[in-house]
KEKOLDREN-550491 format. One record per atom (N, C-alpha, C): x, y, z. Coordinates in steps of 0.05 Angstrom, whole numbers, padded with zeros to 5 digits, always signed. Layout:
XYZ
...
***
This chain:
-01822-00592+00615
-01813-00565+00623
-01799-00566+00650
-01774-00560+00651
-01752-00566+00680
-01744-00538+00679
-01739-00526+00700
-01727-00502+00716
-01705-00490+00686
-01689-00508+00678
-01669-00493+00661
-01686-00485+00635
-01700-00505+00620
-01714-00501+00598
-01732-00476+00609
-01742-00471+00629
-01767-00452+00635
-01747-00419+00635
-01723-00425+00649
-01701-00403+00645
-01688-00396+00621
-01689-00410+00606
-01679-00408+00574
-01707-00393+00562
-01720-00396+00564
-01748-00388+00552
-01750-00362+00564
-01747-00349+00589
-01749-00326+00606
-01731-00314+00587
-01708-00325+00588
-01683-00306+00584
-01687-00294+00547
-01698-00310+00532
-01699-00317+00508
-01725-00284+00507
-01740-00283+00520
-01765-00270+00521
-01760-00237+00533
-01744-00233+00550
-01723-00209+00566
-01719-00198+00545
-01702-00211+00524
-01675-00201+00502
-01708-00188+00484
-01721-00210+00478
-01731-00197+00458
-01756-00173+00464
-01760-00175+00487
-01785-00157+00493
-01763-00125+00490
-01738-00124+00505
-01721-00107+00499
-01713-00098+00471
-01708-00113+00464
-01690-00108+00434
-01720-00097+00415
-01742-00106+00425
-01770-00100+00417
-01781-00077+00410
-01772-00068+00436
-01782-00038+00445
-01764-00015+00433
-01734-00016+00425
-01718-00006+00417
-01725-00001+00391
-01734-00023+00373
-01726-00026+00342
-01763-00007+00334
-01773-00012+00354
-01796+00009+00343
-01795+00038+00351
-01775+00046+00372
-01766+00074+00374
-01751+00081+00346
-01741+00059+00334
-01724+00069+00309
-01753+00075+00287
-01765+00073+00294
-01789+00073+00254
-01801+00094+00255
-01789+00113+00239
-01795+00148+00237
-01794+00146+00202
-01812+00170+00197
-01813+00177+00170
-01784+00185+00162
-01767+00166+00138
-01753+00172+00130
-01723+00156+00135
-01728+00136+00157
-01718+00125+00164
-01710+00092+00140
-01681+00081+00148
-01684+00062+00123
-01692+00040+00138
-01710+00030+00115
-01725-00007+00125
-01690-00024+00125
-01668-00019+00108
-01643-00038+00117
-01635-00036+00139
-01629-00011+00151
-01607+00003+00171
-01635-00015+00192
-01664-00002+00191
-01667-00019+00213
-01663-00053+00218
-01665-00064+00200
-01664-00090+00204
-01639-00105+00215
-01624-00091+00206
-01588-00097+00210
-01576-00087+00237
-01592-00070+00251
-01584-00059+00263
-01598-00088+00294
-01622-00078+00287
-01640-00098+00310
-01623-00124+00305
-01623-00137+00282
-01613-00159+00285
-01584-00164+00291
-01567-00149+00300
-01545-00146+00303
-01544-00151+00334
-01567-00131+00346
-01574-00121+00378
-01571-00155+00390
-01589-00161+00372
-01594-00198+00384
-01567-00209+00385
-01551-00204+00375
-01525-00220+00381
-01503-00203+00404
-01512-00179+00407
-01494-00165+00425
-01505-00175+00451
-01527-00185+00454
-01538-00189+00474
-01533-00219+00485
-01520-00233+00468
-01510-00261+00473
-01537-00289+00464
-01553-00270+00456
-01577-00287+00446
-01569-00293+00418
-01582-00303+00405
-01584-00312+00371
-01609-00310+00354
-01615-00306+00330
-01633-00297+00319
-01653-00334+00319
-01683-00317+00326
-01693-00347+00312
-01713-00348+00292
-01718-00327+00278
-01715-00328+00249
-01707-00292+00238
-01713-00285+00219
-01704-00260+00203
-01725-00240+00219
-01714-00217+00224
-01736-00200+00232
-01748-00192+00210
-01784-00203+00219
-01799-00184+00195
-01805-00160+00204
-01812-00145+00179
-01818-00106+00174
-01838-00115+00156
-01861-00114+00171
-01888-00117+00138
-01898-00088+00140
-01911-00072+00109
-01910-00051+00122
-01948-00051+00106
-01967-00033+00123
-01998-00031+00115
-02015-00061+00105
-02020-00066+00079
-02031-00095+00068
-02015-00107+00085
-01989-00119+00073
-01964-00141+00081
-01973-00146+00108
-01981-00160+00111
-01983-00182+00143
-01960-00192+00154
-01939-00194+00140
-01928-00218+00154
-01911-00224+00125
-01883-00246+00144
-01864-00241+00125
-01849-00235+00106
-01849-00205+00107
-01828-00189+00091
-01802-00180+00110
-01775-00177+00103
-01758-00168+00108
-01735-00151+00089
-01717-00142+00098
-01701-00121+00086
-01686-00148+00061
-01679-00133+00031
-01670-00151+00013
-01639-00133+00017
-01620-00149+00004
-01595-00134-00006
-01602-00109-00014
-01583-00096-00010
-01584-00060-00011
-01617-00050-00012
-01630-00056+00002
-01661-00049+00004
-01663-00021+00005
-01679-00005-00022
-01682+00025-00010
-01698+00037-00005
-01725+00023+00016
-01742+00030+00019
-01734+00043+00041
-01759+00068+00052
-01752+00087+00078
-01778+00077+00096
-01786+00095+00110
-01814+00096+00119
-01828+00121+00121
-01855+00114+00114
-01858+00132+00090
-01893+00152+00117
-01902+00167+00113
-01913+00180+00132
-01944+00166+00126
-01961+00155+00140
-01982+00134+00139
-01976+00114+00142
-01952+00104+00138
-01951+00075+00146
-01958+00063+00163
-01972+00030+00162
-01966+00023+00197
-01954+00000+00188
-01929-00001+00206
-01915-00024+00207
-01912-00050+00230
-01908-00067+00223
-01910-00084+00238
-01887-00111+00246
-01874-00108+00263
-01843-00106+00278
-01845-00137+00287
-01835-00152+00277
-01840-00183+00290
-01810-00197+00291
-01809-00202+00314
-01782-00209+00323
-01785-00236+00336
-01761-00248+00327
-01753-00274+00349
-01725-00275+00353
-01726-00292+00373
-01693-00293+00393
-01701-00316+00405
-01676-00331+00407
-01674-00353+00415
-01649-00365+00430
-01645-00387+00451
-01619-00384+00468
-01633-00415+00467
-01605-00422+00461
-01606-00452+00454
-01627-00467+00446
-01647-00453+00426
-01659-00465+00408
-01696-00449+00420
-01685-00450+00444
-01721-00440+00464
-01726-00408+00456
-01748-00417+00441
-01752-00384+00420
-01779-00365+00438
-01770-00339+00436
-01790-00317+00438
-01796-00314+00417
-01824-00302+00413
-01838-00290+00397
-01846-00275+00402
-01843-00243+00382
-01857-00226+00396
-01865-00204+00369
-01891-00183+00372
-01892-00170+00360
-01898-00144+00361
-01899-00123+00348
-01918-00093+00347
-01918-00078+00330
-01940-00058+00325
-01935-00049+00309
-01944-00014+00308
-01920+00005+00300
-01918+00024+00293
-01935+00039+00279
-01946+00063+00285
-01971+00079+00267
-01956+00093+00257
-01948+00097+00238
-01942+00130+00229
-01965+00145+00216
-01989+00142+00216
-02010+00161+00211
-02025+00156+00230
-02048+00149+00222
-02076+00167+00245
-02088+00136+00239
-02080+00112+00262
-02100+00089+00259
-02097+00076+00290
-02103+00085+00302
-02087+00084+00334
-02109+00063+00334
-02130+00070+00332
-02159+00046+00336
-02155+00022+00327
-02141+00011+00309
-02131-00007+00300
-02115-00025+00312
-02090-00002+00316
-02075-00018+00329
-02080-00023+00364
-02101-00015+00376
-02114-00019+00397
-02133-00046+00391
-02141-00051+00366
-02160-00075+00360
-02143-00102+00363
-02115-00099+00358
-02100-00120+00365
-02084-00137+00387
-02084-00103+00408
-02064-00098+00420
-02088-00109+00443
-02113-00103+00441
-02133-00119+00459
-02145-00139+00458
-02143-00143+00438
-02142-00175+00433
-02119-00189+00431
-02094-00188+00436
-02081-00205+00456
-02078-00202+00477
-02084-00184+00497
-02094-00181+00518
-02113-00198+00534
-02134-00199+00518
-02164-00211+00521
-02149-00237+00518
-02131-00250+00498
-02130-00277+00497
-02115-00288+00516
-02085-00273+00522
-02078-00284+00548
-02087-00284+00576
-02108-00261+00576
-02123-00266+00604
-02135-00293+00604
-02144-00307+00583
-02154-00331+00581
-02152-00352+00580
-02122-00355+00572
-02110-00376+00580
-02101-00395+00602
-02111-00415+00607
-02107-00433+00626
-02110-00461+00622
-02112-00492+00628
-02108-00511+00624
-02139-00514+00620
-02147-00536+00602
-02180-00544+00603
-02191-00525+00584
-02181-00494+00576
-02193-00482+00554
-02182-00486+00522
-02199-00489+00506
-02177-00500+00488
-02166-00472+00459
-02166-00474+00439
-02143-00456+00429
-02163-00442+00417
-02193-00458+00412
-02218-00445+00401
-02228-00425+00411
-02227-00420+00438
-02235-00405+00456
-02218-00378+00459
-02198-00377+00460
-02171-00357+00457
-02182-00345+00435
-02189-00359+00409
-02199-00350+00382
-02221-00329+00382
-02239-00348+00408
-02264-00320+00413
-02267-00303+00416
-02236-00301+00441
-02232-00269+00454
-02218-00256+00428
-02203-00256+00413
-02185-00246+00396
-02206-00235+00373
-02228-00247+00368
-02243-00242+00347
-02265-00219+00359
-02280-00230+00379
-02298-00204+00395
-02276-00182+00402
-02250-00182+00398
-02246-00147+00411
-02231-00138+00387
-02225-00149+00370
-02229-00134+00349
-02246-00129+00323
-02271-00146+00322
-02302-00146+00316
-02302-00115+00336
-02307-00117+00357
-02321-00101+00373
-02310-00067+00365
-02289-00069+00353
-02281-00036+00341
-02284-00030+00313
-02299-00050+00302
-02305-00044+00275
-02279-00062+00258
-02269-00077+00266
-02248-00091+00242
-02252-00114+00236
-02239-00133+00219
-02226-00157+00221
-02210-00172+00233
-02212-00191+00236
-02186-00214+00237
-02179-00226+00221
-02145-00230+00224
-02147-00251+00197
-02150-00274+00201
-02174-00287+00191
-02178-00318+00192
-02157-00345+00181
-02138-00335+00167
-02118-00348+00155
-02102-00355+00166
-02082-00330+00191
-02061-00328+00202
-02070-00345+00241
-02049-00354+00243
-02065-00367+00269
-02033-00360+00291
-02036-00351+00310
-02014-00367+00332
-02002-00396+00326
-01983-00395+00347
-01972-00431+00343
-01953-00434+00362
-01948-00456+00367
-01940-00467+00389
-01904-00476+00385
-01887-00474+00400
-01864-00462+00394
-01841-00489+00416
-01825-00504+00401
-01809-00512+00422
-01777-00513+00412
-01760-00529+00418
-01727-00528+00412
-01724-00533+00382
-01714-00510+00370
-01705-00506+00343
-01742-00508+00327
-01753-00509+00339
-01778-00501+00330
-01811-00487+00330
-01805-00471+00306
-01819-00450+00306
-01850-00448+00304
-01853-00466+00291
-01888-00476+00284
-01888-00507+00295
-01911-00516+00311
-01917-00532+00321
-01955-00540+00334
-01962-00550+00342
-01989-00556+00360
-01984-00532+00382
-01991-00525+00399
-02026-00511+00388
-02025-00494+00366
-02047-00485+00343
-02047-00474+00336
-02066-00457+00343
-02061-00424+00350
-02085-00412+00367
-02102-00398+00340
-02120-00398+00331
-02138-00385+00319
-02148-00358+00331
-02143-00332+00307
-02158-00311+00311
-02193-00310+00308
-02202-00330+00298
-02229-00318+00299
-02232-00354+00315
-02266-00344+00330
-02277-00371+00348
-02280-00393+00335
-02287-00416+00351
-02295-00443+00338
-02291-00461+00360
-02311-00475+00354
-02327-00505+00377
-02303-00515+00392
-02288-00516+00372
-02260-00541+00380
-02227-00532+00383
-02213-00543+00375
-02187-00536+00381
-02171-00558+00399
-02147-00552+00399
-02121-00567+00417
-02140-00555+00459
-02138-00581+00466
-02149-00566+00499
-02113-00549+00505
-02119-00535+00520
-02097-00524+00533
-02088-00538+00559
-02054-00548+00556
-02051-00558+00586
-02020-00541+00597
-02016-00544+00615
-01996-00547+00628
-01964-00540+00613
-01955-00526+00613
-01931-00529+00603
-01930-00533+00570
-01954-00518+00556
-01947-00513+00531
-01930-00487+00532
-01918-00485+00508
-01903-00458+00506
-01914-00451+00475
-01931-00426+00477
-01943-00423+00441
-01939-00387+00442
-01944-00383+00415
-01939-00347+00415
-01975-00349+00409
-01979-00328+00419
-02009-00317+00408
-02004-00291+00393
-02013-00282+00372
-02015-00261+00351
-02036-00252+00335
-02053-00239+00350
-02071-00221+00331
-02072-00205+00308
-02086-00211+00282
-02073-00192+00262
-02102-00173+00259
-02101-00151+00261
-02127-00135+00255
-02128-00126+00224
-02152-00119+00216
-02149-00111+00186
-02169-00092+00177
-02162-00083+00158
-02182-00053+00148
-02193-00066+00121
-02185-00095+00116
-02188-00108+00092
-02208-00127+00093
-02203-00151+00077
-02224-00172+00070
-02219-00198+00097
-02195-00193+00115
-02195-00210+00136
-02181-00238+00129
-02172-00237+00107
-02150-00264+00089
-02128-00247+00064
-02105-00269+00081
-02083-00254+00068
-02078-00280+00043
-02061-00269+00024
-02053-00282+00001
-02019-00281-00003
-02004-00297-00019
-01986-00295-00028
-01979-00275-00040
-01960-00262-00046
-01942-00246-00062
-01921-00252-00072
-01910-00250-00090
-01887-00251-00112
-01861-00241-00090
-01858-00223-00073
-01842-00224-00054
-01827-00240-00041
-01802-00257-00045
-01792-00281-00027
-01773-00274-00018
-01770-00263+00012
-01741-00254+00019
-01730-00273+00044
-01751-00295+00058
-01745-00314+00081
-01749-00345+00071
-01723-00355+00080
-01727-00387+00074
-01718-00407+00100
-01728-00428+00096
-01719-00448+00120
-01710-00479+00102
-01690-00488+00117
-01687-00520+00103
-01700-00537+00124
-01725-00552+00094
-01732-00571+00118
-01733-00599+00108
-01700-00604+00092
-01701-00636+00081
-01675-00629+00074
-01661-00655+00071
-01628-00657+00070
-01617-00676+00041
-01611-00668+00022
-01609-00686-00005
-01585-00682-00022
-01580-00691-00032
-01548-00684-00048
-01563-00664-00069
-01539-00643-00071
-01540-00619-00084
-01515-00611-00104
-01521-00612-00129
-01506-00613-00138
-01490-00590-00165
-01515-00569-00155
-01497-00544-00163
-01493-00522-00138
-01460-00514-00153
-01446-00508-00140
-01455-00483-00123
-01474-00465-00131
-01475-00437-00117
-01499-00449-00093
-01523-00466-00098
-01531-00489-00082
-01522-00494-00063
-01495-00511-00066
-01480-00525-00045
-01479-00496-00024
-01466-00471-00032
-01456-00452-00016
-01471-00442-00001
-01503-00444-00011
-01530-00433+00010
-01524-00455+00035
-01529-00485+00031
-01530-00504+00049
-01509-00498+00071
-01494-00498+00060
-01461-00487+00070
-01466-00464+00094
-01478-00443+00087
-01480-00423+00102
-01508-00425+00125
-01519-00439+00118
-01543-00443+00133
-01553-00474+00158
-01530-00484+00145
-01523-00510+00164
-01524-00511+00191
-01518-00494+00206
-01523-00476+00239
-01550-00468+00241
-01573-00471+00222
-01591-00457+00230
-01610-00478+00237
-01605-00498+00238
-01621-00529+00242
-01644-00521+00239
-01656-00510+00218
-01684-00516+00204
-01699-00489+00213
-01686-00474+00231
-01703-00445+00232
-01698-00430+00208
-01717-00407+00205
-01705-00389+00181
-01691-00374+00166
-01682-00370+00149
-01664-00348+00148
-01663-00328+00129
-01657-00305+00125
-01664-00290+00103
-01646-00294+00083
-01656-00287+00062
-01636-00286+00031
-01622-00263+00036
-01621-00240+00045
-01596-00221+00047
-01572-00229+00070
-01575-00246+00084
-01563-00268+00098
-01533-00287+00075
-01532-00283+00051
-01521-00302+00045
-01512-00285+00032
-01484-00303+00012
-01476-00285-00004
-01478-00290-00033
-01479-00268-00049
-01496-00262-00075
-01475-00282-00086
-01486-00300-00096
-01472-00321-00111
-01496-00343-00122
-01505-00328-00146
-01524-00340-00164
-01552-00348-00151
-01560-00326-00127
-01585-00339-00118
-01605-00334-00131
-01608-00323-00158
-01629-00328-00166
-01631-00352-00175
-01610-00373-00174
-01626-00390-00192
-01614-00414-00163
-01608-00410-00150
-01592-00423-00130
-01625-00426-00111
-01636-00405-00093
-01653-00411-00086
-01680-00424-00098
-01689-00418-00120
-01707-00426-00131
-01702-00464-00140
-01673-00467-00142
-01672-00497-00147
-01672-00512-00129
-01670-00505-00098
-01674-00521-00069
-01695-00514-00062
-01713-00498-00070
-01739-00487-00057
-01755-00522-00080
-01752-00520-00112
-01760-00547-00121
-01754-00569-00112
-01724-00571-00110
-01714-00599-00098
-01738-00602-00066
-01755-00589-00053
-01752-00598-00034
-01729-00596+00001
-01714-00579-00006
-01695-00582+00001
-01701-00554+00025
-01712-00530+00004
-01717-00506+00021
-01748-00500+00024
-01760-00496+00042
-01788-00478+00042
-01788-00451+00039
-01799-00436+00030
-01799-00406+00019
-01822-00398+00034
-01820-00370+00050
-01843-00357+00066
-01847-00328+00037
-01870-00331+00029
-01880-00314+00010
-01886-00291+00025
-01884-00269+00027
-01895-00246+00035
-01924-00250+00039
-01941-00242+00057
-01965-00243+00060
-01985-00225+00060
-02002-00223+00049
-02018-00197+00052
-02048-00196+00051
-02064-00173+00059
-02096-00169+00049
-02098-00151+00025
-02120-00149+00018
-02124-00135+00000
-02111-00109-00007
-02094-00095-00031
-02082-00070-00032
-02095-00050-00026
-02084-00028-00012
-02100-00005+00006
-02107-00017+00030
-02113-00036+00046
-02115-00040+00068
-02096-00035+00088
-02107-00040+00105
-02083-00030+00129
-02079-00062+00151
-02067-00070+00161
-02068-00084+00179
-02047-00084+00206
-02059-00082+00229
-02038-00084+00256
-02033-00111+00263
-02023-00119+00280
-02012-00135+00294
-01995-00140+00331
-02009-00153+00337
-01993-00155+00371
-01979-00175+00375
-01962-00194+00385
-01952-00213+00395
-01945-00217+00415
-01942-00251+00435
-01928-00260+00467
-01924-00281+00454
-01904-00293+00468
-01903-00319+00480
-01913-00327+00508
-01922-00344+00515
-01931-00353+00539
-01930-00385+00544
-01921-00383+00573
-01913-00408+00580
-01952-00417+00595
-01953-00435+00596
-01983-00447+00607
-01977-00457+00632
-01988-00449+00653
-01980-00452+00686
-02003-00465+00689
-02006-00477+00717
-02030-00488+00729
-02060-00476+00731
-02039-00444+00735
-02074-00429+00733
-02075-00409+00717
-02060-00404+00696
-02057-00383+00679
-02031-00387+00661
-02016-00364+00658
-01991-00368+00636
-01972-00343+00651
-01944-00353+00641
-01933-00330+00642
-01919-00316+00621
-01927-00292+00611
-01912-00277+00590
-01880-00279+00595
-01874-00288+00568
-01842-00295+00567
-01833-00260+00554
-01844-00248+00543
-01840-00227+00522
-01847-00202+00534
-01855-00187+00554
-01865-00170+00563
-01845-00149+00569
***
């Protein structure tokens, strides 16, 4: 970690805590789930930053990666709670950040998350390790009556890459990565009104390439083609252009070639919030890149 890399990371963290705060002034009943997504992700490039992966919109169950499909006509709908997860990146050094929107009556909820990443970055420092972070994140939202999801974890974040060591755990445990010096990881709490483990869904709207192989049908070649600049971060399927991806994605997702982020979720009828930072690990604490 050198002065420029630590300023790429600041700057990376500015854009998105901004662009952050904006895209959840947009989520009103009635509003469209496309217009928002296109719009935020647009903001990231006016701003001279670059996307570092698809902005997710998960909305109640859905935890975690869903995004807007081609002509998407979903709105937002009055109860919802949505949950706004953004990344931005400047020369590869990614923010992570998240929140999430009530449109009904679950404010407690989203306080169960929003304090437990609170609780976890007060805690961070060198010598404690990722188990411990897990403790605080689990007692403050235990402590209002909820869940955590035990499934979904934080993770540790460096150039052109999104998942990495540490991985921070929402609920406690003995062990873990020790924390030192100059990690850079997002911490993310997911709270739940559910069973506290999310599952797959039939939903696939985000992909990443993470292997390079000869390809040899043609609508194939044209995904690779378009996604070649994204050196292995993610990217959405409404990102590309409609040229046989149903059968185009599904045959690089086999080859090996693409990884597919399934929509994620708890149990139907549940509700779940979410908070997000990035944080850089200092000598005697961290500093929020995302605030």
């Amino acid at each position: 970690m050198n002065d420029e890399i630590f300023d790429k990371y600041q700057e990376a963290g500015k854009v998105a805590a901004n662009i952050l705060k904006e895209g959840a002034q947009q989520i009103r009943e009635g509003a469209s789930y496309l217009d928002l997504v296109e719009s935020i992700e647009a903001r990231i490039y006016e701003e001279g930053a670059e996307i570092a992966f698809p902005l997710n919109v998960s909305l109640n169950e859905d935890a975690a990666h869903d995004t807007a499909s081609a002509g998407d006509p979903r709105v937002f709908c009055r109860g919802d709670v949505v949950k706004l997860d953004l990344g931005v990146q400047v020369d590869g050094y990614i923010a992570d950040t998240a929140t999430t929107v009530d449109l009904g009556n679950n404010s407690l909820l989203l306080q169960a998350s929003e304090a437990a990443l609170e609780s976890a970055i007060q805690a961070v420092k060198p010598g404690v390790t990722a188990g411990d972070l897990g403790t605080s994140i689990q007692g403050e939202i235990e402590s209002r009556g909820y869940r955590p999801i035990a499934n979904l974890t934080g993770h540790g974040l460096d150039q052109y890459v999104l998942h990495r060591s540490p991985t921070i755990p929402n609920i406690g445990n003995m062990s873990g990565t020790v924390i030192e010096e100059g990690m850079v990881f997002a911490i993310e709490p997911f709270a739940t009104t559910g069973s506290g483990h999310v599952g797959e869904k039939m939903r696939r709207e985000i992909y990443s390439q993470i292997s390079q192989k000869p390809v040899r049908i043609p609508s194939a070649r044209a995904v690779i083609a378009c996604i070649k600049d994204r050196k292995g971060l993610p990217f959405a399927r409404h990102w590309l252009p409609d040229r046989k991806l149903d059968l185009a994605l599904p045959t690089l997702v086999r080859s090996g070639i693409l990884h597919v982020y399934p929509v994620l979720a708890d149990v139907p009828g549940s509700l779940v919030s979410q908070h997000e930072h990035t944080v850089i690990v200092t000598a005697d604490g961290c500093v929020v890149t995302t605030r």
